[in-house]
C-alpha positions in Angstrom: 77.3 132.3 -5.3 80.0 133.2 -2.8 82.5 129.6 -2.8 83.8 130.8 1.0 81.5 132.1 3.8 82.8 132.3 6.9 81.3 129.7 9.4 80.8 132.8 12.5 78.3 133.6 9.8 76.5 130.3 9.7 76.9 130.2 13.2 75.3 133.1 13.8 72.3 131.7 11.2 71.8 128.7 13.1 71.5 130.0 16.3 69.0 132.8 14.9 67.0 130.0 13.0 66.9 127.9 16.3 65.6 130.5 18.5 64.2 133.0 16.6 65.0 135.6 18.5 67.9 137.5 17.8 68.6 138.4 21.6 68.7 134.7 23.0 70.5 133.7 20.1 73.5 136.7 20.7 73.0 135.2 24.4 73.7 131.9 23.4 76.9 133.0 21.3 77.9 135.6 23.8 78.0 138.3 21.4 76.7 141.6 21.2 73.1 141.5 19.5 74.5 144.5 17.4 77.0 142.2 16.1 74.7 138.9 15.7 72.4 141.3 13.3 75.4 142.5 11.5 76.5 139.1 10.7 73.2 137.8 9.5 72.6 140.9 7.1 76.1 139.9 6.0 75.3 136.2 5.1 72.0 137.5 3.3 73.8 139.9 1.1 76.5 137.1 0.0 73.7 135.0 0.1 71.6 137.2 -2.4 68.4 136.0 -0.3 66.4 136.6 2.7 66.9 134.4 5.3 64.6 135.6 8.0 61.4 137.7 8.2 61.5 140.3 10.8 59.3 142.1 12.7 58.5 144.0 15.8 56.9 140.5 18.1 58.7 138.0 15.9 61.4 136.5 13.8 60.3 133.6 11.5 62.7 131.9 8.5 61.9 132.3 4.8 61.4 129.7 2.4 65.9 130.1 1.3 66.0 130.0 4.9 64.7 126.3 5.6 66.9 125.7 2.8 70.0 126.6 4.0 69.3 125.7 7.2 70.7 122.1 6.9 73.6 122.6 4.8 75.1 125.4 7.4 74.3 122.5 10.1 76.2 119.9 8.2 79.0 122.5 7.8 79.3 123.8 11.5 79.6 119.8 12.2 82.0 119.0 9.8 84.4 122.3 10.9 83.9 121.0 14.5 84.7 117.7 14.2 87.7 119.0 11.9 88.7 121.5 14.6 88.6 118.9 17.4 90.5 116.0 15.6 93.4 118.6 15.6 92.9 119.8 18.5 95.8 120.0 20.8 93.3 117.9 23.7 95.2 115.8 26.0 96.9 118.6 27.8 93.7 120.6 29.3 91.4 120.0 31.5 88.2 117.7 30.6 85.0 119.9 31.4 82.2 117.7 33.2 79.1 118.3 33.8 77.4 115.9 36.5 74.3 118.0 37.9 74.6 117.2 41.1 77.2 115.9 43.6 75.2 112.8 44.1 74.1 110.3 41.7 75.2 108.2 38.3 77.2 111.0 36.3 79.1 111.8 40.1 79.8 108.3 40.8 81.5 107.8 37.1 83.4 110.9 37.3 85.0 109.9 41.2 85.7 106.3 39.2 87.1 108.3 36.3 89.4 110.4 38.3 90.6 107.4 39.8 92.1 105.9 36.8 93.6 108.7 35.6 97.3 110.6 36.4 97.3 113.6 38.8 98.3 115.7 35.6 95.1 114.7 34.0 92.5 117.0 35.5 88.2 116.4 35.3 86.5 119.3 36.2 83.5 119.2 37.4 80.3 121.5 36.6 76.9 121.1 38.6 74.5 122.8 36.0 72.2 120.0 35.0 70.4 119.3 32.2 71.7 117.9 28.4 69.0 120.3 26.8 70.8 123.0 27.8 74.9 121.3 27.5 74.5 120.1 24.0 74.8 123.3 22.7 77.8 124.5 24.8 79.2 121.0 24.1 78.9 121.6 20.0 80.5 124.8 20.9 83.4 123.1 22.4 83.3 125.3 26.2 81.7 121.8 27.4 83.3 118.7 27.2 80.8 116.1 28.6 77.7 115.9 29.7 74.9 113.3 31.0 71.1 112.7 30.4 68.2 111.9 28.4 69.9 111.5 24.8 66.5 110.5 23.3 65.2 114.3 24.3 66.9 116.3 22.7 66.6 117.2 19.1 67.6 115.9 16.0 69.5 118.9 15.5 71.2 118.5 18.7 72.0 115.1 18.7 74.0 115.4 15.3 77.1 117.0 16.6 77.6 114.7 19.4 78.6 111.0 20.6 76.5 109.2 23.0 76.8 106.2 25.1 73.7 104.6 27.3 75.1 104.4 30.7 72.3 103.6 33.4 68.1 102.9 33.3 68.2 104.8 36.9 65.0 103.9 38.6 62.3 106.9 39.4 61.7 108.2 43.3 59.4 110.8 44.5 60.4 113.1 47.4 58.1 113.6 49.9 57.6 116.1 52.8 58.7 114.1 55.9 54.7 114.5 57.3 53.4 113.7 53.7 50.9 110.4 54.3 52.8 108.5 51.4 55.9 108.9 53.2 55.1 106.3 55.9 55.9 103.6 53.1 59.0 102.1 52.1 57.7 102.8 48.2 54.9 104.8 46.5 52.7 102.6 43.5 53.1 104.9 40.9 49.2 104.7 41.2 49.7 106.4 44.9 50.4 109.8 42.8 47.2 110.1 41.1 45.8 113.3 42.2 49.2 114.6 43.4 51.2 117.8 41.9 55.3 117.2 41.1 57.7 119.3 40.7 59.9 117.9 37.3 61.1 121.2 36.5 58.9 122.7 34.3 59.8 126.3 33.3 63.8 125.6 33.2 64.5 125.3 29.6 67.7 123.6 29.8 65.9 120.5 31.7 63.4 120.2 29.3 64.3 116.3 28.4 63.4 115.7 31.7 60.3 117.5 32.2 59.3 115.7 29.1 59.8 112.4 30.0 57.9 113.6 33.6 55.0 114.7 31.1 55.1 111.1 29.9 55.0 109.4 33.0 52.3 111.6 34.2 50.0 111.9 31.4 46.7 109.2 32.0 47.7 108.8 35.4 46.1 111.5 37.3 49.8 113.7 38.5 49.9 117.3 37.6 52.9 118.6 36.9 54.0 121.9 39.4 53.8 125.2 37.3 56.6 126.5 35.3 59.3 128.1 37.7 62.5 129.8 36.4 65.7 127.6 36.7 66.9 127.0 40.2 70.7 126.7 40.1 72.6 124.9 42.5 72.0 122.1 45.3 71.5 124.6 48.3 69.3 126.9 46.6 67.6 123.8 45.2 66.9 122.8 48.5 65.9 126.0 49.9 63.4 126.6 47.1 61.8 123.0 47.3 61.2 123.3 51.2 59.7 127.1 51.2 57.1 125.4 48.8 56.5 122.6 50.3 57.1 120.8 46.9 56.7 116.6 45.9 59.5 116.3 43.6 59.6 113.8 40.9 63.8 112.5 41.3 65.7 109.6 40.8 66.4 106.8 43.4 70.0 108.5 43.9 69.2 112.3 44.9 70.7 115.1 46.7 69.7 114.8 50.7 66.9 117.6 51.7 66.2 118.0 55.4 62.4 117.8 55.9 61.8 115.5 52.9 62.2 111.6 52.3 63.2 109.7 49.0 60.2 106.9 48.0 61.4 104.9 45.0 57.9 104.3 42.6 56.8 100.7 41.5 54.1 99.2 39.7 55.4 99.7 37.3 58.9 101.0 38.2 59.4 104.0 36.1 63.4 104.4 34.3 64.7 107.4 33.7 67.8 106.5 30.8 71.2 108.2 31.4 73.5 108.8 28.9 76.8 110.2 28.3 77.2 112.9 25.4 80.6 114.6 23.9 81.3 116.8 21.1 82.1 114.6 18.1 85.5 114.2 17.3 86.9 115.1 21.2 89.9 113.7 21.7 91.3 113.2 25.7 92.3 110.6 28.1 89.7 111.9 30.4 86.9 111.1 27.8 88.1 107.4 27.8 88.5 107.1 31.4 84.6 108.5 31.9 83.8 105.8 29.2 85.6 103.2 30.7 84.6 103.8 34.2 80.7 104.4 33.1 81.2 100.2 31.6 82.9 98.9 34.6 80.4 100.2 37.0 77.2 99.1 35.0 78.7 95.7 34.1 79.3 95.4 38.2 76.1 97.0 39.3 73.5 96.2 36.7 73.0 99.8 35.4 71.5 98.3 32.2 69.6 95.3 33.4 66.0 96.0 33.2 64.0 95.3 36.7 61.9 92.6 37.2 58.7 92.7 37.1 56.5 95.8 35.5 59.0 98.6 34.3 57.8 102.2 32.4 60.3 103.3 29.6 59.0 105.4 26.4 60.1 103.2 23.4 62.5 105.8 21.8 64.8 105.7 25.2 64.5 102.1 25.1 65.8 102.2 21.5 68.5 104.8 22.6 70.4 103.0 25.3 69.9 99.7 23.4 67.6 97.9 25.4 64.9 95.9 24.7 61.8 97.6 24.2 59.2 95.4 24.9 57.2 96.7 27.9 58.8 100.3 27.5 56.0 103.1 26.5 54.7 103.4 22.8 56.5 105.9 20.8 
């Protein structure tokens, strides 16, 4: 047994074992897939064991591959957490990713900015979605990032730091001419029979399209069919108004000319926002993003549940620390 493997060839393991298929994975490292094969074969000869079975259609692990798999996560942590408490931090620029120029993670960045020295510098990112950040953020070329915490997996979560920032109350956008857009709020029991757009078929969304297939499951709302990943506020809004789409949102969303924003009641669905960061970052800006997330929920309520009859699945309510009687079942 080899006493020093290289962690590139864990690396390149893990990402094979996690989306067994060698082409997304070299995607995901930004390698060549010629190289990502090479590395594997490498591991498995100093190894002295097969770690995958390959064929033609598909690419499953062997038995010494769900073995290792957990011991290369726990070392790809440890060498990242390593890495970043000696990281030379303070002096670059803080890489955020808010989504969208509108809303919770946008409104804590402007605060965060504020606190901070002009030679500090938060940059923004509008990409969207945590699914799809929590693997650049273990990877280090993302710094912070903001969503559902509770939907991601295990395996994701391990690298990172969390902190519950805001239960943002549900909305549904509405053609202007819809016939629920003629109220000041939709019952959430309005939507029965309706089709949302949460976007299904973007896989680095996918914690919120699942907590979407939450809310809507028993309650009569499809969900819109799987569409590739619209990136980008203006093409966002150019693709939702050519479909004439109802779009399952938060009560803070982008403005879309055509279309209203209905919050949902009875019961008033939460969506739980968090803020993630590789484990072990280091920077002023990740303190002034902390500080100015606690300053603005303290002030505003971000945590305080509503009154009266509230929806929130009971592992979310568990992850931003709140209680969880009322929320969903597990």
């Amino acid at each position: 047994m080899p006493y020093d493997i290289e962690p590139r060839l864990l690396r390149a393991f893990t990402a094979v074992a996690e989306e067994l298929h060698f082409t997304r994975a070299a995607a995901r490292l930004y390698v060549a897939q010629q190289a990502l094969s090479r590395d594997v074969r490498r591991l498995e000869r100093e190894l002295g064991a097969e770690l995958f079975v390959r064929s033609t259609r598909r690419v499953a692990l062997t038995a010494e591959g769900e073995r290792l798999l957990p011991y290369a996560r726990r070392v790809l942590a440890a060498q990242e957490e390593l890495a970043a408490a000696f990281r030379s931090e303070p002096g670059r620029p803080l890489v955020v990713d808010v989504g969208a120029p509108v809303g919770t993670a946008h409104r804590v960045l402007a605060a965060a900015r504020r606190r901070l020295p002009e030679s500090c510098e938060l940059i923004a990112r509008y990409h969207g979605g945590l699914t799809g950040a929590a693997a650049e953020l273990a990877a280090g070329r993302l710094d912070v990032s903001f969503g559902r915490f509770a939907g991601l997996s295990a395996a994701a979560r391990a690298g990172l730091d969390h902190r519950p920032v805001r239960l943002e109350p549900m909305a549904v956008l509405l053609r202007a001419d819809h016939p629920l857009a003629v109220a000041g709020c939709v019952p959430l029991r309005g939507l029965a029979g309706e089709t949302l757009y949460a976007a299904a078929g973007n896989p680095r969304t996918a914690e919120w399209t699942g907590l979407a297939a939450r809310l809507f499951a028993g309650r009569g709302i499809a969900m819109a069919a799987p569409f590739p990943e619209i990136a980008g506020a203006e093409e966002f809004v150019r693709v939702v108004r050519k479909r004439g789409w109802s779009v399952l949102a938060s009560t803070e969303f982008i403005e879309v000319p055509g279309m209203v924003l209905r919050p949902l009641v009875d019961p008033v669905p939460l969506s739980p926002v968090g803020m993630a960061w590789r484990r072990g970052l280091r920077h002023p800006g990740l303190a002034a993003l902390r500080d100015a997330a606690r300053e603005l929920g303290a002030r505003e309520g971000w945590r305080v549940l509503p009154g009266g009859a509230w929806w929130l699945p009971a592992v979310d309510a568990e992850a931003m620390g709140v209680a969880s009687a009322g929320a969903e079942g597990p």
